[in-house]
C-alpha positions as a Markdown table, in Angstrom:
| # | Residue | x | y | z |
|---|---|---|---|---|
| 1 | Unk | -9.4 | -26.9 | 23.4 |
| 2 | Unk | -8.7 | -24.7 | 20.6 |
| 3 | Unk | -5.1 | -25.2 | 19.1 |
| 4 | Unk | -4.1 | -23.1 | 16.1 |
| 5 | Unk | -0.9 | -23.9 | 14.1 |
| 6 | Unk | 1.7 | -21.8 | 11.9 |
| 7 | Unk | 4.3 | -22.7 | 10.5 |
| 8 | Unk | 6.9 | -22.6 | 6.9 |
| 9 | Unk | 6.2 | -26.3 | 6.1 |
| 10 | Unk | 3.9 | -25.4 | 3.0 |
| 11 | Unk | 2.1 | -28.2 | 2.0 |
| 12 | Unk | 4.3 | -30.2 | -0.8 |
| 13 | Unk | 5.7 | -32.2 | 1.8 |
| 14 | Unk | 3.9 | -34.4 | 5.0 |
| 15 | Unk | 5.0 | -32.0 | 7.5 |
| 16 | Unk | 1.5 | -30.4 | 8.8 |
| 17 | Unk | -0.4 | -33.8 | 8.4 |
| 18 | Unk | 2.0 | -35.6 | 11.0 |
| 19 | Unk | 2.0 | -32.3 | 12.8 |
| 20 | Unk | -1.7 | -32.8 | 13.7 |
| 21 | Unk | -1.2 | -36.7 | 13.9 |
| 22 | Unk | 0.8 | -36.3 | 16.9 |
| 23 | Unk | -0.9 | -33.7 | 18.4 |
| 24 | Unk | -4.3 | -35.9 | 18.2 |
| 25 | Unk | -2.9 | -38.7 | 19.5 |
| 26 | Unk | -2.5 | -36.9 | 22.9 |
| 27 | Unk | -5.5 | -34.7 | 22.2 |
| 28 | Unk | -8.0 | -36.1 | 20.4 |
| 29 | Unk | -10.8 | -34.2 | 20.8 |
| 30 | Unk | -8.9 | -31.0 | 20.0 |
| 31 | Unk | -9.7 | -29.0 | 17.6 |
| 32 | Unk | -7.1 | -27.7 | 15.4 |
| 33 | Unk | -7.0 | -24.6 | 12.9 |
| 34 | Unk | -4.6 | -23.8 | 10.7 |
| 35 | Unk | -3.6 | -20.2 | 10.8 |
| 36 | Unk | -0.7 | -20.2 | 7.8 |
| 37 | Unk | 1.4 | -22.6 | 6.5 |
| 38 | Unk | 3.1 | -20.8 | 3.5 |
| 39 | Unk | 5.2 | -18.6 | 5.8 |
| 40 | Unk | 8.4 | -18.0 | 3.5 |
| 41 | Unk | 11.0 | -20.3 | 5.2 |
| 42 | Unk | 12.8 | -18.5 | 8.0 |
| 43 | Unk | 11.0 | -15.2 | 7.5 |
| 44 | Unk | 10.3 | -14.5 | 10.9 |
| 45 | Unk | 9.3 | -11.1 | 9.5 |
| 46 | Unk | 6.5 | -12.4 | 7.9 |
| 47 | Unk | 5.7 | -14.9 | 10.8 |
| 48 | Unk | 5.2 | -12.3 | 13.2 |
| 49 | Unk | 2.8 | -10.3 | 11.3 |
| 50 | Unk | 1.1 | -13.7 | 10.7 |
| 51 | Unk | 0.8 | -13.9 | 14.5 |
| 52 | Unk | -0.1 | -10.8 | 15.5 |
| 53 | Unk | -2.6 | -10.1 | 13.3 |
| 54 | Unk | -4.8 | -13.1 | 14.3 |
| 55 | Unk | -4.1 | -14.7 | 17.9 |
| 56 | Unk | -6.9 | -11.9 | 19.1 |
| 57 | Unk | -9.4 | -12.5 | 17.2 |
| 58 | Unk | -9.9 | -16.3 | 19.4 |
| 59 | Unk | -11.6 | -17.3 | 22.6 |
| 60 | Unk | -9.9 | -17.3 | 25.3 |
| 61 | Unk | -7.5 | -20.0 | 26.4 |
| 62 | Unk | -6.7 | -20.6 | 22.5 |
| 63 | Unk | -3.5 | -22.1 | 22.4 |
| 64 | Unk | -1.1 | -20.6 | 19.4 |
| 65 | Unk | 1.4 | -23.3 | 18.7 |
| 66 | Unk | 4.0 | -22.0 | 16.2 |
| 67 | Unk | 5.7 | -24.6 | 14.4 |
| 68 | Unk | 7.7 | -22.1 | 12.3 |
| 69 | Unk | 11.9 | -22.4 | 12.6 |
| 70 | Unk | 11.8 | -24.8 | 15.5 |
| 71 | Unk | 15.3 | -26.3 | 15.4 |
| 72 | Unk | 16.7 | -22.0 | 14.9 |
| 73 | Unk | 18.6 | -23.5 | 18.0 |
| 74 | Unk | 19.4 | -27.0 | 18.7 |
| 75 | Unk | 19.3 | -28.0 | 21.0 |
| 76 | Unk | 15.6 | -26.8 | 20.8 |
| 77 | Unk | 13.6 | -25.3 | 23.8 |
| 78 | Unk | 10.1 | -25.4 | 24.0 |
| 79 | Unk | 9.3 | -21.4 | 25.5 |
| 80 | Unk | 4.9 | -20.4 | 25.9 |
| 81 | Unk | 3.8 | -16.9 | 27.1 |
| 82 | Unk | 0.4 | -15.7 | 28.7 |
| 83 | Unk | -0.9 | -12.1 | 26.9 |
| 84 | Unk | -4.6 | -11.5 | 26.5 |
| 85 | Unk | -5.6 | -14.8 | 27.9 |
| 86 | Unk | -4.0 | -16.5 | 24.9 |
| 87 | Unk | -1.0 | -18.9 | 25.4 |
| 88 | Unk | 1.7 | -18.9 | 22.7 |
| 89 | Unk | 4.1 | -21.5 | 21.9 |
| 90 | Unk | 7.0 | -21.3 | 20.6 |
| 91 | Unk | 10.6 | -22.4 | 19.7 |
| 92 | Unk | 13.2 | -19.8 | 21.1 |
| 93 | Unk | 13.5 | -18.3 | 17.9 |
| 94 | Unk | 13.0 | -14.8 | 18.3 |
| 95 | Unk | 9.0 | -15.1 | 17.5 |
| 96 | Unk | 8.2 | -14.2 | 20.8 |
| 97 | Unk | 9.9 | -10.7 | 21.6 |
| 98 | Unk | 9.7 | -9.8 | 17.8 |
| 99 | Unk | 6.4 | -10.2 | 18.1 |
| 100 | Unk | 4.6 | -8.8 | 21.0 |
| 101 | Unk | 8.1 | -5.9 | 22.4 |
| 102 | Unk | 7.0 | -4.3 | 25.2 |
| 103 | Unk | 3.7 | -6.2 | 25.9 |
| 104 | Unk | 5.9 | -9.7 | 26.4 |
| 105 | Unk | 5.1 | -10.4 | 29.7 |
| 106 | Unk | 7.0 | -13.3 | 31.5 |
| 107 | Unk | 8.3 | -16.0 | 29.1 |
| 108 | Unk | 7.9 | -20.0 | 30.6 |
| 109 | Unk | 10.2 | -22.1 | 29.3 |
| 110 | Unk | 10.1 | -26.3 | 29.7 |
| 111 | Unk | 12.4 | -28.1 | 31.6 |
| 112 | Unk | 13.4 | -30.6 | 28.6 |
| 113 | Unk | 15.5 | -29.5 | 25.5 |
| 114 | Unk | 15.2 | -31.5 | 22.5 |
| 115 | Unk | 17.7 | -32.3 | 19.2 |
| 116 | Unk | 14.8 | -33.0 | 16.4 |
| 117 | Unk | 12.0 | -31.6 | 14.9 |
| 118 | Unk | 9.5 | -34.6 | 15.6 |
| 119 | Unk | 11.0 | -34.6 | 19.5 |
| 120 | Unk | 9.7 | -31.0 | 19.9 |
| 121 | Unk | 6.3 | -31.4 | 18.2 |
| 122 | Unk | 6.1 | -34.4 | 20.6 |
| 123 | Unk | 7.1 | -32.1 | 23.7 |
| 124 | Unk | 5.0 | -29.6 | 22.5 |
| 125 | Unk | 2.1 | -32.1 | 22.1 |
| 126 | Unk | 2.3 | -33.0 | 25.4 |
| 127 | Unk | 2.9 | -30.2 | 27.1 |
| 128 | Unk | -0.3 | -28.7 | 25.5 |
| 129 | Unk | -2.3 | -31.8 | 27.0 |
| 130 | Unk | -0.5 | -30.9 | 30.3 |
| 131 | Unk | -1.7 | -27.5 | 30.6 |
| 132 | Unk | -5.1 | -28.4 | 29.8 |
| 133 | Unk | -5.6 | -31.2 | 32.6 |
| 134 | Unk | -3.7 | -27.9 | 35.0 |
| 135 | Unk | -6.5 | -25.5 | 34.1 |
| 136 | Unk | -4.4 | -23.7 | 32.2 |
| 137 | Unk | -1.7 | -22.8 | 35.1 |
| 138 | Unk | 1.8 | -22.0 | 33.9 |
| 139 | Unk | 3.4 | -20.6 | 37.0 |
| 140 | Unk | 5.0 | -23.6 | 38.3 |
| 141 | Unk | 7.6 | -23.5 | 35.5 |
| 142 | Unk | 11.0 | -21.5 | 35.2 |
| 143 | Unk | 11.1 | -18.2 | 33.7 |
| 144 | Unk | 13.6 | -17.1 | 31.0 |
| 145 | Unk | 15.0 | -14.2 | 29.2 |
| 146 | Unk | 14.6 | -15.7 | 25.3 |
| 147 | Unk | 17.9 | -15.9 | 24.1 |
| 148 | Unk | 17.1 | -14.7 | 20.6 |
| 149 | Unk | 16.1 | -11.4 | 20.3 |
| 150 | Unk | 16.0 | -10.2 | 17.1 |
| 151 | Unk | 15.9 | -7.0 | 15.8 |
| 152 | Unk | 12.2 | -5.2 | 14.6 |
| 153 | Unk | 12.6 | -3.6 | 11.4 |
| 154 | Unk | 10.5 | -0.9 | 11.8 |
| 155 | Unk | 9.6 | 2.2 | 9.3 |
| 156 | Unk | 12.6 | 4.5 | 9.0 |
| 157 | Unk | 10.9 | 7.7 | 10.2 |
| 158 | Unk | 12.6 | 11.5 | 9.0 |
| 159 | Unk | 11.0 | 15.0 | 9.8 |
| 160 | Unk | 8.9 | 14.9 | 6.1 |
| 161 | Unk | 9.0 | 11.0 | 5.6 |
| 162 | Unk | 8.5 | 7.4 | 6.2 |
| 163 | Unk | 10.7 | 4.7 | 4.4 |
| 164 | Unk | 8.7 | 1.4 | 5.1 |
| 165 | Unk | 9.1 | -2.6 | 3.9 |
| 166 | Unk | 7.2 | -5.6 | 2.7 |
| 167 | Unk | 6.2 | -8.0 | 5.7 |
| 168 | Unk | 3.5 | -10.1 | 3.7 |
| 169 | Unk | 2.1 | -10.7 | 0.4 |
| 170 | Unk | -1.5 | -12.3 | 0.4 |
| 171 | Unk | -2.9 | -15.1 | -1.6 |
| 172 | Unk | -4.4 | -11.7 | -3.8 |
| 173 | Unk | -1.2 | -10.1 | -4.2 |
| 174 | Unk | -2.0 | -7.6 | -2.0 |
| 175 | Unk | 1.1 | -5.9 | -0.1 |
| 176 | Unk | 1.2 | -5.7 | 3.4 |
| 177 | Unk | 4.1 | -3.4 | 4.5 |
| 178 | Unk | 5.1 | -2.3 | 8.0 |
| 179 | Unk | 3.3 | 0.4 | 8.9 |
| 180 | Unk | 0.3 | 0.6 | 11.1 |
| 181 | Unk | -2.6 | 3.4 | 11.1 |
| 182 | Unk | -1.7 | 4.7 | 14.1 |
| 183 | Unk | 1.7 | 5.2 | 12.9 |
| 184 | Unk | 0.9 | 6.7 | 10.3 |
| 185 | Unk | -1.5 | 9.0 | 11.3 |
| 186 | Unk | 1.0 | 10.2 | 14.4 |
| 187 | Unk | 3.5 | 11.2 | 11.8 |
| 188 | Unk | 1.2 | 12.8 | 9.3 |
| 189 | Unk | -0.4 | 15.3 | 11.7 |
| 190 | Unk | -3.6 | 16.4 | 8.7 |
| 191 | Unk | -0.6 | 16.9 | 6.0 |
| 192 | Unk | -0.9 | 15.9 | 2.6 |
| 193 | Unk | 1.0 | 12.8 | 1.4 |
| 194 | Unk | 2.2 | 10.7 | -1.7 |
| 195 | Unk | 3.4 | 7.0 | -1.5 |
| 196 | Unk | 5.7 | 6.8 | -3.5 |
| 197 | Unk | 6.3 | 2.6 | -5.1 |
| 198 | Unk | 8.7 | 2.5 | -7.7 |
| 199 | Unk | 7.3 | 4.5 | -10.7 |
| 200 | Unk | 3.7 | 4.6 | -9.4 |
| 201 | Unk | 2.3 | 7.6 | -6.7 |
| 202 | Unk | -0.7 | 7.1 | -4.4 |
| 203 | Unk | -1.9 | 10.1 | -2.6 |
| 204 | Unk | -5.1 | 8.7 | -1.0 |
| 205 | Unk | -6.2 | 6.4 | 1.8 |
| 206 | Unk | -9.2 | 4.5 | 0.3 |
| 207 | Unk | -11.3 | 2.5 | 3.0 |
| 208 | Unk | -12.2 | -0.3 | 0.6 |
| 209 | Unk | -10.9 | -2.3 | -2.6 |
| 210 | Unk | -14.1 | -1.2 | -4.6 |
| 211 | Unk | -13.1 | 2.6 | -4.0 |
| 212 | Unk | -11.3 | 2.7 | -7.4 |
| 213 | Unk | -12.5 | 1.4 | -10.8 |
| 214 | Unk | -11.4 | -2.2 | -11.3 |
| 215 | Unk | -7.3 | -2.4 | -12.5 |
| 216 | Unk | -6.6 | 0.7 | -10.1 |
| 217 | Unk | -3.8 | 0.9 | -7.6 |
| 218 | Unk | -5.1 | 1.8 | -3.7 |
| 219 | Unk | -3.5 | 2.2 | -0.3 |
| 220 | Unk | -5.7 | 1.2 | 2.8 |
| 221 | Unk | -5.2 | -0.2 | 5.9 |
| 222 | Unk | -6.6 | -3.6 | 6.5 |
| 223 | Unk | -7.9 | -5.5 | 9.4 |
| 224 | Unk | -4.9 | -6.2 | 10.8 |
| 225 | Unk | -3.8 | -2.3 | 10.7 |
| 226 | Unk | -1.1 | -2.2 | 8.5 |
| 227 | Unk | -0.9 | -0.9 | 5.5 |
| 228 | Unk | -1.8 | -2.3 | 2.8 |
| 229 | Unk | -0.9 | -1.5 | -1.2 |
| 230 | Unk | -3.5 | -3.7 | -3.7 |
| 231 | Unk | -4.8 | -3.2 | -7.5 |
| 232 | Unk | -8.9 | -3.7 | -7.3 |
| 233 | Unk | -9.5 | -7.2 | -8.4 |
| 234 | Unk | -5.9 | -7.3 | -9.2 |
| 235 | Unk | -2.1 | -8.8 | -8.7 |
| 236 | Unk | -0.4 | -5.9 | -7.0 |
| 237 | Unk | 2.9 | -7.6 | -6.3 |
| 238 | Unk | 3.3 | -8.6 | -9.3 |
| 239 | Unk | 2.1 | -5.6 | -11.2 |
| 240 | Unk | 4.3 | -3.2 | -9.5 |
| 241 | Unk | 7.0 | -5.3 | -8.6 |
| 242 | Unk | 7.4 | -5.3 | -5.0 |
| 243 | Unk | 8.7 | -8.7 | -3.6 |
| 244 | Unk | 9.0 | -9.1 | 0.1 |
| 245 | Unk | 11.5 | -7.7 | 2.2 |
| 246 | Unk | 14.8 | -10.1 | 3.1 |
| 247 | Unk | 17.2 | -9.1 | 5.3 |
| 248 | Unk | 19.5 | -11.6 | 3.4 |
| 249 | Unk | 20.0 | -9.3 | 0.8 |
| 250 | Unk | 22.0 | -6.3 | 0.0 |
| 251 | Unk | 19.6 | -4.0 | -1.9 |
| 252 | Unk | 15.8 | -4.5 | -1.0 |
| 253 | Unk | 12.7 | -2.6 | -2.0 |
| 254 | Unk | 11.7 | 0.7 | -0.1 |
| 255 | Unk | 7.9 | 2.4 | -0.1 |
| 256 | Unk | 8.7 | 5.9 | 0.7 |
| 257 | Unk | 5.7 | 8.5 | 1.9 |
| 258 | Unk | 6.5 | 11.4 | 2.1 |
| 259 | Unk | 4.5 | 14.5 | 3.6 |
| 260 | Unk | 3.7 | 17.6 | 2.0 |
């Protein structure tokens, strides 16, 4: 069995290694992969990207446990969903709807609630061990309507404009910001555009980093499909001072393209 794992422990702390310890004491011939660990703490923003962008590209059966703001509600339920032969796990924390909208199909949840973090990696753990000796059969537990359903901040779209936000920054810097190709291309209909971050413009879709000379700025859309805004072998973030978005805040950052 393939088990991946996300989560905002980083790795300055013993949280991940215990994570796996209990999960190979009821599984120990799984194999576990770490999909992210440095999700900013209770950006579920940034945690769904993470998700989406990488439970698909696993066999099937993968189990996807996400260990990402698992007390959001305590006491803590223990919620897994079935999409593209892929089974999710997650806290009810909004991961789920945010995450896959229309395409969430019917959400399981367990029939135990927990009141720690170490009870529901433990649940979790077992439950996990559980679906493996059933084949894989999740239709004998209750269904349920996730109780957190958070809003998806999507690109503010206008007549001649998108207004879109950060939703990830890469190890490179590189800015990932919530807009997908097809988006895009659906509102742009052949016009011409600029991109407009802070002082800078951008007026092309390049297909690779090595399009521009080394030190340039570039818009493309990575593997993923969202949009992404780098510097060739360079620290975009930091450069042109985007930071990601936070819906704690009052004033955030906004990439405007707009269509000529």
């Amino acid at each position: 069995m393939i088990i991946t794992l996300l989560s905002d422990f980083g790795y300055q702390d013993n949280f991940v290694g215990v994570a796996k310890g209990v999960l190979l004491q009821r599984l120990p011939v799984a194999r576990l992969i770490d999909l992210n660990h440095e999700v900013e703490p209770f950006h579920l923003l940034q945690c769904s990207y993470l998700l989406k962008s990488a439970y698909a590209n696993f066999p099937a059966r993968t189990v996807h446990l996400s260990l990402f703001d698992i007390m959001h509600r305590n006491p803590a339920s223990l919620l897994v969903t079935e999409i593209d032969n892929q089974y999710i796990v997650s806290a009810d924390n909004g991961l789920l709807p945010l995450t896959f909208n229309a395409r969430l199909g019917k959400v399981h949840v367990h029939d135990r609630i927990v009141g720690s973090y170490l009870e529901w990696l433990t649940l979790a753990a077992d439950f996990i061990a559980g679906l493996e000796q059933n084949d894989f059969n999740i239709a004998g537990l209750s269904t349920v309507t996730p109780k957190v359903h958070p809003a998806r901040l999507q690109a503010v779209v206008k007549d001649n404009s998108i207004e879109c936000q950060v939703i990830h920054i890469d190890r490179y810097e590189n800015v990932v910001i919530n807009l997908t190709r097809d988006e895009f291309e659906a509102q742009r209909r052949g016009r011409k555009f600029r991109i407009q971050i802070i002082r800078d413009i951008l007026t092309h879709i390049s297909n690779d980093y090595s399009d521009v000379p080394v030190s340039e700025k570039l818009c493309l859309f990575n593997s993923a499909g969202y949009m992404e805004i780098a510097i060739n072998q360079g620290k975009a973030s930091s450069l042109l001072g985007l930071r990601l978005h936070n819906e704690r805040q009052l004033i955030y950052q906004n990439i405007k393209i707009e269509f000529l």
